[in-house]
Gaussian input, Z-matrix of N, CA and C with variables (Angstrom, degrees):
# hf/3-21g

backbone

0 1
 N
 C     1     B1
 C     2     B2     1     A1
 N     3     B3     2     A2     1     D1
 C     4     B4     3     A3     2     D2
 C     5     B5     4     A4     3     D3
 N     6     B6     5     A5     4     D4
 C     7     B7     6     A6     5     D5
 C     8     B8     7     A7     6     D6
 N     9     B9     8     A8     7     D7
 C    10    B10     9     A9     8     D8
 C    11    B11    10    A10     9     D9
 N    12    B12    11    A11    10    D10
 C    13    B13    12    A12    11    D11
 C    14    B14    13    A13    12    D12
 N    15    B15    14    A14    13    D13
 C    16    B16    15    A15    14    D14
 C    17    B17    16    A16    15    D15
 N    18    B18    17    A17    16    D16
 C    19    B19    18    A18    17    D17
 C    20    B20    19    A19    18    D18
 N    21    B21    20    A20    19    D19
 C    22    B22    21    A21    20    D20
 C    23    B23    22    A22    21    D21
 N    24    B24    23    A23    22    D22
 C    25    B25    24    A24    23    D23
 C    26    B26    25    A25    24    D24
 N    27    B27    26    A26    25    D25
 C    28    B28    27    A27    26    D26
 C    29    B29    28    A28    27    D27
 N    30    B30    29    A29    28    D28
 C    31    B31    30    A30    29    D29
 C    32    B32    31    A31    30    D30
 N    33    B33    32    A32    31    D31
 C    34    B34    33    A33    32    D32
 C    35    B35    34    A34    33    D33
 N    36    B36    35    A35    34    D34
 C    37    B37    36    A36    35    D35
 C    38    B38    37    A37    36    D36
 N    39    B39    38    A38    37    D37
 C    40    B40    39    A39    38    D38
 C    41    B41    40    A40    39    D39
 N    42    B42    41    A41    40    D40
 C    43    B43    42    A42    41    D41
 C    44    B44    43    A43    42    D42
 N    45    B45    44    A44    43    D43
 C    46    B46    45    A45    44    D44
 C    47    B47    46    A46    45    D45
 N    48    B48    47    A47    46    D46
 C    49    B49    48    A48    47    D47
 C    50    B50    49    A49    48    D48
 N    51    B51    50    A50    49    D49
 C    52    B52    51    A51    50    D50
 C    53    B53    52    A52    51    D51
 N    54    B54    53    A53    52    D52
 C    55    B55    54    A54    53    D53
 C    56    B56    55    A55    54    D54
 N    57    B57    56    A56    55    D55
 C    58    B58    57    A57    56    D56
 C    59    B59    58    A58    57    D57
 N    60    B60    59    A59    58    D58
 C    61    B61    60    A60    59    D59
 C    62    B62    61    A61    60    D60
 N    63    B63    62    A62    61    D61
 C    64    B64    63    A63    62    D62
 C    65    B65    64    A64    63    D63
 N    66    B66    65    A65    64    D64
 C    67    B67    66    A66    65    D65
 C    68    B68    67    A67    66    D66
 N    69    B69    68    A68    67    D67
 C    70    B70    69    A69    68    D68
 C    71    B71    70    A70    69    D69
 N    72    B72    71    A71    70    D70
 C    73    B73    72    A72    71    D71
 C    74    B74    73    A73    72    D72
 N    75    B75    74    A74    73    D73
 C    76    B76    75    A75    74    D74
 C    77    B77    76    A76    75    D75
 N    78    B78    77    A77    76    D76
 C    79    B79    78    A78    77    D77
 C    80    B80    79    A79    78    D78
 N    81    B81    80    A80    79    D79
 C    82    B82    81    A81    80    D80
 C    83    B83    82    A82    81    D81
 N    84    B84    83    A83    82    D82
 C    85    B85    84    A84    83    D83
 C    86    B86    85    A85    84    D84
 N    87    B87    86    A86    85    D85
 C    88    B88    87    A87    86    D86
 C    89    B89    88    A88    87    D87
 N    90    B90    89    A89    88    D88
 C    91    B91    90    A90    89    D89
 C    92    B92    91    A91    90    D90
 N    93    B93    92    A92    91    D91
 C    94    B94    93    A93    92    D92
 C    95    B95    94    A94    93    D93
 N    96    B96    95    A95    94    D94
 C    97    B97    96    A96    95    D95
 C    98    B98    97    A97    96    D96
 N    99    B99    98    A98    97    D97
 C   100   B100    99    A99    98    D98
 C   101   B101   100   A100    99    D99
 N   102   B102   101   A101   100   D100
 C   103   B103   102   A102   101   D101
 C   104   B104   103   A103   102   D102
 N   105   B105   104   A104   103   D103
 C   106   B106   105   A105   104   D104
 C   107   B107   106   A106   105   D105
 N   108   B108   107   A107   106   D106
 C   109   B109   108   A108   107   D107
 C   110   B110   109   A109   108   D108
 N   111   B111   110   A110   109   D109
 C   112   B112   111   A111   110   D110
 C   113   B113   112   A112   111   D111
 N   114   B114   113   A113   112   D112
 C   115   B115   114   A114   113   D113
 C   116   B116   115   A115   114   D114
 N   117   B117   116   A116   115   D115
 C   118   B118   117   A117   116   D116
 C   119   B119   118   A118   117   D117
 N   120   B120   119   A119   118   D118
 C   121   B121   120   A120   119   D119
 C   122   B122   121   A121   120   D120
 N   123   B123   122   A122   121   D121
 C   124   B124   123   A123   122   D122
 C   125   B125   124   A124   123   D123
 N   126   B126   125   A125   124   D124
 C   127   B127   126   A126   125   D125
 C   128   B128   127   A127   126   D126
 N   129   B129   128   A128   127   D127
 C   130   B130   129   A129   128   D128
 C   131   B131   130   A130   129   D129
 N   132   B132   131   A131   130   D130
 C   133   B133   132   A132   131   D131
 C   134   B134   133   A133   132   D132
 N   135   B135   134   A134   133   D133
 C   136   B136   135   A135   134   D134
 C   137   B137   136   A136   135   D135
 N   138   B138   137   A137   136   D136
 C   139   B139   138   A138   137   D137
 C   140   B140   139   A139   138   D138
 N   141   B141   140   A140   139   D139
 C   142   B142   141   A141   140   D140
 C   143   B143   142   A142   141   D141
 N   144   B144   143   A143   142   D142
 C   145   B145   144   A144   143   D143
 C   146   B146   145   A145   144   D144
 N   147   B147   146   A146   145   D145
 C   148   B148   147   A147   146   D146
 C   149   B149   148   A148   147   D147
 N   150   B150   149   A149   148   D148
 C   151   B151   150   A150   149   D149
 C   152   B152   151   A151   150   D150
 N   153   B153   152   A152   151   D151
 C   154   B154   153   A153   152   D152
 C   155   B155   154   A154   153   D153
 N   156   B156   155   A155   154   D154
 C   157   B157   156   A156   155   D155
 C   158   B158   157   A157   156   D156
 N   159   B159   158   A158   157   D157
 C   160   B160   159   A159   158   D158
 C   161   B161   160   A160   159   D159
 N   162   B162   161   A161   160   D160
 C   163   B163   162   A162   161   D161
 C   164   B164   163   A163   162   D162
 N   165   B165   164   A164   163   D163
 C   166   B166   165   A165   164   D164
 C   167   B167   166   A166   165   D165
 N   168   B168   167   A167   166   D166
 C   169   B169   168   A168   167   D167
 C   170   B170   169   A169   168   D168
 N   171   B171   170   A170   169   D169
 C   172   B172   171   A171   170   D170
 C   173   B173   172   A172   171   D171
 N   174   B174   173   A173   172   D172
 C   175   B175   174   A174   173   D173
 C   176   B176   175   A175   174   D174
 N   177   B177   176   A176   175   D175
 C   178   B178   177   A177   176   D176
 C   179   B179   178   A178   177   D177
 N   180   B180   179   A179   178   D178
 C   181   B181   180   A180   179   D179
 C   182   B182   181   A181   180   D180
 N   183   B183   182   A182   181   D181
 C   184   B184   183   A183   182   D182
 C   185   B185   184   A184   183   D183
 N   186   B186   185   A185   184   D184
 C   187   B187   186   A186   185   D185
 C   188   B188   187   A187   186   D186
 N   189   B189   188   A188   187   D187
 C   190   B190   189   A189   188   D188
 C   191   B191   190   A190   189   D189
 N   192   B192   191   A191   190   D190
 C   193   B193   192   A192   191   D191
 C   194   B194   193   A193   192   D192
 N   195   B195   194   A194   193   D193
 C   196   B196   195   A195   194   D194
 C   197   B197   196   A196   195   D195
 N   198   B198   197   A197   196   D196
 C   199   B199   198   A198   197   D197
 C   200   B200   199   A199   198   D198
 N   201   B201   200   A200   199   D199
 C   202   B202   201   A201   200   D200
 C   203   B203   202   A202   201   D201
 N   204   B204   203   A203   202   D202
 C   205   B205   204   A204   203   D203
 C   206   B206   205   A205   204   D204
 N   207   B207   206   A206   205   D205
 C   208   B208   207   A207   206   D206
 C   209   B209   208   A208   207   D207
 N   210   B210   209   A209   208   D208
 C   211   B211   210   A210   209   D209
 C   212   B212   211   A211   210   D210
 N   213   B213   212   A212   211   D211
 C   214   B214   213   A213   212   D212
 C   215   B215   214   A214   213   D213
 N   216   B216   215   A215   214   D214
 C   217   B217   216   A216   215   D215
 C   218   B218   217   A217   216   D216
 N   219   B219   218   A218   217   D217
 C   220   B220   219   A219   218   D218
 C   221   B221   220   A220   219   D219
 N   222   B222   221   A221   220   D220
 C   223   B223   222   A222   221   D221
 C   224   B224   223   A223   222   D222
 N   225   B225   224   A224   223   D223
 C   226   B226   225   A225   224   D224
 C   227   B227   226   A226   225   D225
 N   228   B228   227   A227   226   D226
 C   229   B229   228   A228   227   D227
 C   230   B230   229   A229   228   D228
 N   231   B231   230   A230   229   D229
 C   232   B232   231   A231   230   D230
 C   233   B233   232   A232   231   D231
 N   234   B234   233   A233   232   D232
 C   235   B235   234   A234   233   D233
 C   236   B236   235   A235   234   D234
 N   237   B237   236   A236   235   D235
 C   238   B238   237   A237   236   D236
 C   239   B239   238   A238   237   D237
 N   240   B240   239   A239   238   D238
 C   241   B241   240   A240   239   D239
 C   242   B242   241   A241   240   D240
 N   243   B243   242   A242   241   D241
 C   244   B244   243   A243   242   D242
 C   245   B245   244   A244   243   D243
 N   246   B246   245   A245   244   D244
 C   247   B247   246   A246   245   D245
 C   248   B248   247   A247   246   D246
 N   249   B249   248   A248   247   D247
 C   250   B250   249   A249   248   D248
 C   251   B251   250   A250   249   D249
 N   252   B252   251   A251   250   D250
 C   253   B253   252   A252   251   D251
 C   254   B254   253   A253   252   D252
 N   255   B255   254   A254   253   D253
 C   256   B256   255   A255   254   D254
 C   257   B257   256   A256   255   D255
 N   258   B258   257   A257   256   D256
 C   259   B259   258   A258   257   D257
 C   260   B260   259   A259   258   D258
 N   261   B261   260   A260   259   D259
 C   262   B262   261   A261   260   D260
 C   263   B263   262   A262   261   D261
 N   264   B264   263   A263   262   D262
 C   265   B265   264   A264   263   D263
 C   266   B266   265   A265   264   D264
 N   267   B267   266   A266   265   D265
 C   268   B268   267   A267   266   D266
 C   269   B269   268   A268   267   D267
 N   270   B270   269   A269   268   D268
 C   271   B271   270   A270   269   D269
 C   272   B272   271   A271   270   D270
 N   273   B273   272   A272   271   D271
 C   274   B274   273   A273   272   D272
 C   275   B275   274   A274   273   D273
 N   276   B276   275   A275   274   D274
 C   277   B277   276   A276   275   D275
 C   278   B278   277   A277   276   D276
 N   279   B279   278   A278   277   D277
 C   280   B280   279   A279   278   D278
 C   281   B281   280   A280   279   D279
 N   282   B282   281   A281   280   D280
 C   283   B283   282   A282   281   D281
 C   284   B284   283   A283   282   D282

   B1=1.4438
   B2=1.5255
   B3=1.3352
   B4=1.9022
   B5=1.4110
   B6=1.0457
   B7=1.4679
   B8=1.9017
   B9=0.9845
   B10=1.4402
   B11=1.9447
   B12=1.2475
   B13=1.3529
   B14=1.3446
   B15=1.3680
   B16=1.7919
   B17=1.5528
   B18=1.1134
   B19=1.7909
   B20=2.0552
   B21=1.3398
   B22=1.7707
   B23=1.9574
   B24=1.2309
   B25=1.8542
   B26=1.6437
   B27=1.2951
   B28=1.2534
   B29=1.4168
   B30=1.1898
   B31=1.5319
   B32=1.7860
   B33=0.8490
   B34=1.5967
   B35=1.8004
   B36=1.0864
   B37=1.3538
   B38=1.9266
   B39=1.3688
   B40=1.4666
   B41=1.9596
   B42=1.3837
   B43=1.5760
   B44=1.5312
   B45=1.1273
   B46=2.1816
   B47=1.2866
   B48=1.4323
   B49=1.5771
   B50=1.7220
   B51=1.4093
   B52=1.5857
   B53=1.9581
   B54=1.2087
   B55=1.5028
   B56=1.6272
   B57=1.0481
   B58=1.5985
   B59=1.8590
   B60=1.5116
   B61=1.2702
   B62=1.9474
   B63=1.7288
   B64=1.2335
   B65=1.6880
   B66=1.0232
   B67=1.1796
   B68=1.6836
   B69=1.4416
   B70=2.4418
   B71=1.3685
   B72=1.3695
   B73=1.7537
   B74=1.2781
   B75=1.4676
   B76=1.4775
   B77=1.6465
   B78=1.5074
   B79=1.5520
   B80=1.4424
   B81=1.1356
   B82=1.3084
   B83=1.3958
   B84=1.6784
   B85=1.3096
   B86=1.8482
   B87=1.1265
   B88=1.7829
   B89=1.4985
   B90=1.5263
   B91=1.6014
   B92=1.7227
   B93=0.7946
   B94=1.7548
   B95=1.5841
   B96=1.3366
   B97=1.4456
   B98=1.6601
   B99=1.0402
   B100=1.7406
   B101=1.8830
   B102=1.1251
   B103=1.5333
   B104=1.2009
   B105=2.0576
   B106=1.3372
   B107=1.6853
   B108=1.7219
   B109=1.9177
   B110=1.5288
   B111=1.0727
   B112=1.8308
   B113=1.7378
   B114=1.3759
   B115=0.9409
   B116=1.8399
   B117=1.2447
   B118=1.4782
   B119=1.9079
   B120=1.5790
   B121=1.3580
   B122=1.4461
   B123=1.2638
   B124=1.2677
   B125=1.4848
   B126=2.1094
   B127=1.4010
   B128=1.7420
   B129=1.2061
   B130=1.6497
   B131=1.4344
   B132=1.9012
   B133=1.5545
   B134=2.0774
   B135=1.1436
   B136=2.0376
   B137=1.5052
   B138=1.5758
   B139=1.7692
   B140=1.4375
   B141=1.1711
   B142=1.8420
   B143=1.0109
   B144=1.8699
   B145=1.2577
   B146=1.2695
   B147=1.3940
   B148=1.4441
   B149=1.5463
   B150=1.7372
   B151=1.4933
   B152=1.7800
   B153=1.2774
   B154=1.8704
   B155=1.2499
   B156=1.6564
   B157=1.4099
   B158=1.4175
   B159=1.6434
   B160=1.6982
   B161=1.7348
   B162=1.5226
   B163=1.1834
   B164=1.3118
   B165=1.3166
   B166=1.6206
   B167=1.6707
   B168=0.8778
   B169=1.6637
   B170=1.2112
   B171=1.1103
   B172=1.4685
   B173=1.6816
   B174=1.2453
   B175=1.7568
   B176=1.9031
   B177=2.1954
   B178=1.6894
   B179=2.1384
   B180=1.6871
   B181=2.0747
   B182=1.6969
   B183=1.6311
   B184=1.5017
   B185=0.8908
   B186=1.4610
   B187=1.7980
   B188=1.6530
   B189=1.4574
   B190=1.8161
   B191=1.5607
   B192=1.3854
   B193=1.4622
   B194=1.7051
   B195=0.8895
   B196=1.3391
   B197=1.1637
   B198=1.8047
   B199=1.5285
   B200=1.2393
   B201=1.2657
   B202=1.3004
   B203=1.6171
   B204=1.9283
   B205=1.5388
   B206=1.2192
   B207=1.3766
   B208=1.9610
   B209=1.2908
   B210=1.4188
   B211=1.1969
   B212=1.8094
   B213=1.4137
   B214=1.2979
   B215=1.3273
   B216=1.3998
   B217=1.2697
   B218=1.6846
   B219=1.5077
   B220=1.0324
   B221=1.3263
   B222=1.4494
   B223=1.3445
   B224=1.4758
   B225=0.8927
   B226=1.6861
   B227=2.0774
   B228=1.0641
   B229=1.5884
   B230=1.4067
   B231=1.3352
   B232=1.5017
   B233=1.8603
   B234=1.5644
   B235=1.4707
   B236=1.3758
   B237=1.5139
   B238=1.4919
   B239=2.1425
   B240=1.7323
   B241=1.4423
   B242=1.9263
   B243=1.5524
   B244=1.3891
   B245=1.2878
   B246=1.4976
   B247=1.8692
   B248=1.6724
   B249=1.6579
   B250=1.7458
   B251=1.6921
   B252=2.1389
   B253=1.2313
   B254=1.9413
   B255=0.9941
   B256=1.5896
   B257=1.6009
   B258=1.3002
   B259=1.3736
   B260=1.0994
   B261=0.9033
   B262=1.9792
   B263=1.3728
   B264=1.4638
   B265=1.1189
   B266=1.2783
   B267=1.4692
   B268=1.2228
   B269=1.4919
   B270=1.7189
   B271=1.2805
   B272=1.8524
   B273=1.2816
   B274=2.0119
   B275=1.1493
   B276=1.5544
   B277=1.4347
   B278=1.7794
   B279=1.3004
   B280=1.0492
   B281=1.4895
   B282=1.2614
   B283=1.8569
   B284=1.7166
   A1=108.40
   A2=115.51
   A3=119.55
   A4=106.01
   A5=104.88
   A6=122.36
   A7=108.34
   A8=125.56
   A9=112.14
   A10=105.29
   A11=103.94
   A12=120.28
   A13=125.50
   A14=121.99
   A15=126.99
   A16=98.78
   A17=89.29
   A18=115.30
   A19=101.29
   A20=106.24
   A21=89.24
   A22=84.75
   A23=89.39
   A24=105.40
   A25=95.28
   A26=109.05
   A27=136.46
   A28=104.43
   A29=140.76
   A30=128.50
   A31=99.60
   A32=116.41
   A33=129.99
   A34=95.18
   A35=128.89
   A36=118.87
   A37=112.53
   A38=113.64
   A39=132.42
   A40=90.74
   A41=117.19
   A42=115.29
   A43=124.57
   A44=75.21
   A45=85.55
   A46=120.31
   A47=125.80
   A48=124.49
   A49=73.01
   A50=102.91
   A51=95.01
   A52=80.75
   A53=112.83
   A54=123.86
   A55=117.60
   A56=94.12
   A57=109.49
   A58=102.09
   A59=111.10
   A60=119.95
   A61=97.14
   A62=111.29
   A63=115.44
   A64=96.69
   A65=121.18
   A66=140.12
   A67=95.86
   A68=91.22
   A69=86.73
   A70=102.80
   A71=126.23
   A72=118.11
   A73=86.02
   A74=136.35
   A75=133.16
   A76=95.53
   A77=110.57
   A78=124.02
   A79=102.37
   A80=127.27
   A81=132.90
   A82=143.89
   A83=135.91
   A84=100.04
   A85=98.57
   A86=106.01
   A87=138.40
   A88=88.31
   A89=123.41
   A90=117.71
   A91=93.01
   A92=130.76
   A93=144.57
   A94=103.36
   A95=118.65
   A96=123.77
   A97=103.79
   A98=136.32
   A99=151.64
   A100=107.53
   A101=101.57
   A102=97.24
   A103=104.24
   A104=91.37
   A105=97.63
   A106=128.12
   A107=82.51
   A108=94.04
   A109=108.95
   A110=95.73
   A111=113.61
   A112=103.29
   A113=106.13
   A114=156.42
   A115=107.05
   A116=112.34
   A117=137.60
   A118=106.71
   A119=94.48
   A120=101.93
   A121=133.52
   A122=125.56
   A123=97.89
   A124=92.15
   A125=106.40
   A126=105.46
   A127=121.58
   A128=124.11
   A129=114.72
   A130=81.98
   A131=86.32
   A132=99.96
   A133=85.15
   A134=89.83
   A135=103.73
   A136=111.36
   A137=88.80
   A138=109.42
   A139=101.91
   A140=100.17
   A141=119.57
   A142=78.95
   A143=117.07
   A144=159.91
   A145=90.86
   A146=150.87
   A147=132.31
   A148=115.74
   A149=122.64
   A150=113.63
   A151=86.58
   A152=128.91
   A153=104.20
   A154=98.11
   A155=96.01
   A156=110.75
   A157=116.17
   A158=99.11
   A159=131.22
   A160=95.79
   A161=108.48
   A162=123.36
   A163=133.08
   A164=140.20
   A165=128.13
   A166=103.87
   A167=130.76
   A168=143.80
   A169=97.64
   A170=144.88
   A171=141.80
   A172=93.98
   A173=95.57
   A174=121.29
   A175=100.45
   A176=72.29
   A177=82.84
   A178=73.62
   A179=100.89
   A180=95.76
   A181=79.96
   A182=100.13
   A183=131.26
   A184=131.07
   A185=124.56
   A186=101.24
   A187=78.64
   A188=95.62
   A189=108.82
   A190=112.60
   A191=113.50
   A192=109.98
   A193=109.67
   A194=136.18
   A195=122.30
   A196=144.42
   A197=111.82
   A198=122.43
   A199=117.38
   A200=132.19
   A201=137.24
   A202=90.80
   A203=114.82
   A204=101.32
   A205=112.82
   A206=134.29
   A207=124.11
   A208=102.20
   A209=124.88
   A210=109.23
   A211=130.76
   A212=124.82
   A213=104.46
   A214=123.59
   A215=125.72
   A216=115.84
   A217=95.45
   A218=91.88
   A219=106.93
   A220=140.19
   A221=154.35
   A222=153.54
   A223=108.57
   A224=128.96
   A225=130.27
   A226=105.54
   A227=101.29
   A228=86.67
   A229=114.92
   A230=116.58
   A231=136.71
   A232=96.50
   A233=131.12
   A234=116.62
   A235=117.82
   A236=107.12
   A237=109.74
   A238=114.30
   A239=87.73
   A240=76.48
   A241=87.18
   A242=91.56
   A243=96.17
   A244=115.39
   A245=138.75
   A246=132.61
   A247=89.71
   A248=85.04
   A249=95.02
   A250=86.52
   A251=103.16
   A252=81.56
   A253=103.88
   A254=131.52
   A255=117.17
   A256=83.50
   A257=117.30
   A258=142.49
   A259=126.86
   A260=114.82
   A261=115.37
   A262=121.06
   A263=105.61
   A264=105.05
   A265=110.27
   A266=140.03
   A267=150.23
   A268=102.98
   A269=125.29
   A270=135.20
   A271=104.16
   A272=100.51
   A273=127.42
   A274=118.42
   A275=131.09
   A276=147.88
   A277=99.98
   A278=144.33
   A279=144.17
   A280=104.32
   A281=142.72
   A282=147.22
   A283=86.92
   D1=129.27
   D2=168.40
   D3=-87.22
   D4=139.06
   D5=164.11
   D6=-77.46
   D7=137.75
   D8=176.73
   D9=-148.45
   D10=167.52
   D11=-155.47
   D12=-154.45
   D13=173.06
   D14=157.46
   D15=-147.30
   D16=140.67
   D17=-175.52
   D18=-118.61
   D19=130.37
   D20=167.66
   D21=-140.43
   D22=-157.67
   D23=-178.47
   D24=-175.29
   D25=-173.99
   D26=-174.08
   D27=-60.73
   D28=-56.45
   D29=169.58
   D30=179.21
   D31=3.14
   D32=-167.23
   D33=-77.21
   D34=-50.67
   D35=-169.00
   D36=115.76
   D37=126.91
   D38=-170.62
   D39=-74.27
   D40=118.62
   D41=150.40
   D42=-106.70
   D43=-17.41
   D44=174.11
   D45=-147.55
   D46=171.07
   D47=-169.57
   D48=-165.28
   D49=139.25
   D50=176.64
   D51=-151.48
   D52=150.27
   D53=165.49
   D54=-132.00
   D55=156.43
   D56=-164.46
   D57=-130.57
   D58=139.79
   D59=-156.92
   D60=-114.81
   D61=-18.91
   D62=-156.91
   D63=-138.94
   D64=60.33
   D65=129.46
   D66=92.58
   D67=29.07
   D68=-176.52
   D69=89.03
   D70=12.51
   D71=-170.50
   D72=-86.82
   D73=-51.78
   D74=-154.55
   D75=-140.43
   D76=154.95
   D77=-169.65
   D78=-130.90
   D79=123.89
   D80=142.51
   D81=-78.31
   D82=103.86
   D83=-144.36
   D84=-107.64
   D85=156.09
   D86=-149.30
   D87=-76.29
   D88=172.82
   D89=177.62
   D90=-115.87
   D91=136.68
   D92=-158.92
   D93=-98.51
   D94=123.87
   D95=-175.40
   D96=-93.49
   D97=172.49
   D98=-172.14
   D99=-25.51
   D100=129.70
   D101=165.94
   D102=-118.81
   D103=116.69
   D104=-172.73
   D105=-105.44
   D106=31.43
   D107=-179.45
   D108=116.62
   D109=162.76
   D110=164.18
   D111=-37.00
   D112=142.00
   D113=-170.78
   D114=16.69
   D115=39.81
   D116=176.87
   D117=-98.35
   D118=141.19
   D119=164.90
   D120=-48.63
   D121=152.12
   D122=175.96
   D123=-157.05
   D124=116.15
   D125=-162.51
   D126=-89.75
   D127=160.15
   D128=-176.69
   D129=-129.58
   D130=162.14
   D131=176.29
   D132=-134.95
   D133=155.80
   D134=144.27
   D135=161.63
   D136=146.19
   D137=-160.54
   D138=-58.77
   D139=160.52
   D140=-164.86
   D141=-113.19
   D142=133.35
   D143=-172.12
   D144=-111.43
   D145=105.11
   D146=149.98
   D147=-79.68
   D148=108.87
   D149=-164.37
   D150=-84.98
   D151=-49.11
   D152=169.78
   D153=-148.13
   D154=150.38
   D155=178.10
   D156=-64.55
   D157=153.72
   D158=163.60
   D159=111.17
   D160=-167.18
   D161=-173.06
   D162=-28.42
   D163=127.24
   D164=-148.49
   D165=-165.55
   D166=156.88
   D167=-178.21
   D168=-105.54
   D169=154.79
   D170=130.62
   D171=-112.85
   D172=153.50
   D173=173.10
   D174=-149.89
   D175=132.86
   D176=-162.77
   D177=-114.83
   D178=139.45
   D179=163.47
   D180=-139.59
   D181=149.16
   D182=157.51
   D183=-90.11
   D184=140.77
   D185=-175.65
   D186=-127.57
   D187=151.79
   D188=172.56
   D189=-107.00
   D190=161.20
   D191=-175.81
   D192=-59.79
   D193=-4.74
   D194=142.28
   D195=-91.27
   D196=34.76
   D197=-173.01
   D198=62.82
   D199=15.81
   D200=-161.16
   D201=-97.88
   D202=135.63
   D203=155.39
   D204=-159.07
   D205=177.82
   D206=-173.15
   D207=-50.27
   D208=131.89
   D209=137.91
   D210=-62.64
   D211=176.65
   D212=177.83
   D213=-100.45
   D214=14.29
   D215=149.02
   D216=-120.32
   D217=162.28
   D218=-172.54
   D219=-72.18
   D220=169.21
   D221=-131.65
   D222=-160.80
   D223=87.84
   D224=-172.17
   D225=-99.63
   D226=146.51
   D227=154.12
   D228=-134.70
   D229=148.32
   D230=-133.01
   D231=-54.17
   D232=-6.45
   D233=156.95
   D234=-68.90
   D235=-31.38
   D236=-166.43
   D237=96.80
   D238=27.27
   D239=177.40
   D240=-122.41
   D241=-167.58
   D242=179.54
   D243=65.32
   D244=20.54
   D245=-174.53
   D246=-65.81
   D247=151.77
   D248=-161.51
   D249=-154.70
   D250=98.22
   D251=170.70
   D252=-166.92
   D253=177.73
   D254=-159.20
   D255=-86.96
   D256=128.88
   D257=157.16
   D258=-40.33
   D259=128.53
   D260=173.62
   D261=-143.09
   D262=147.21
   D263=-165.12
   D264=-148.60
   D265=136.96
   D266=-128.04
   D267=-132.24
   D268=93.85
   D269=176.07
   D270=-92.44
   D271=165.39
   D272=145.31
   D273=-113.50
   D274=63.27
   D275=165.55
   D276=-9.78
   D277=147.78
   D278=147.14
   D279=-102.02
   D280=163.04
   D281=179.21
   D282=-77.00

């Protein structure tokens, strides 16, 4: 099974998408589909390794061509737009 996605930023351009299965200790990084310019999506795919079954986090962070990427808590500004933060996402792994 692939895991798949879209990553964007401010207009700078997506160079990495990396996810982590164990809480941010270790990163795997994703294979990056077409960059199709300033301030355009830009989708990643990569196969899900399940190291053991049942309950699991995934965390997806982007980095942009200026090293820029979520921190892991989150970043609001005082409207409530713009949240800027490493993704997570809550699986049931099967073996």
């Amino acid at each position: 099974m692939n895991l798949r996605g879209i990553a964007f930023d401010g207009g700078f351009g997506i160079t990495e998408v990396v996810l982590s299965s164990d809480g941010g200790k270790t990163w795997r990084e994703a294979a990056l589909g077409k960059d199709a310019g300033k301030y355009s999506f830009r989708e990643w795919t990569m196969p899900l390794r399940v190291e053991k079954p049942g309950a699991q986090t995934l965390m997806v962070k982007a980095t942009n061509r200026l090293g820029q990427s979520q921190p892991m808590d989150p970043l609001w500004n005082p409207p409530g737009y713009m949240r800027n933060v490493v993704e997570q996402v809550k699986i049931n792994a099967a073996a």
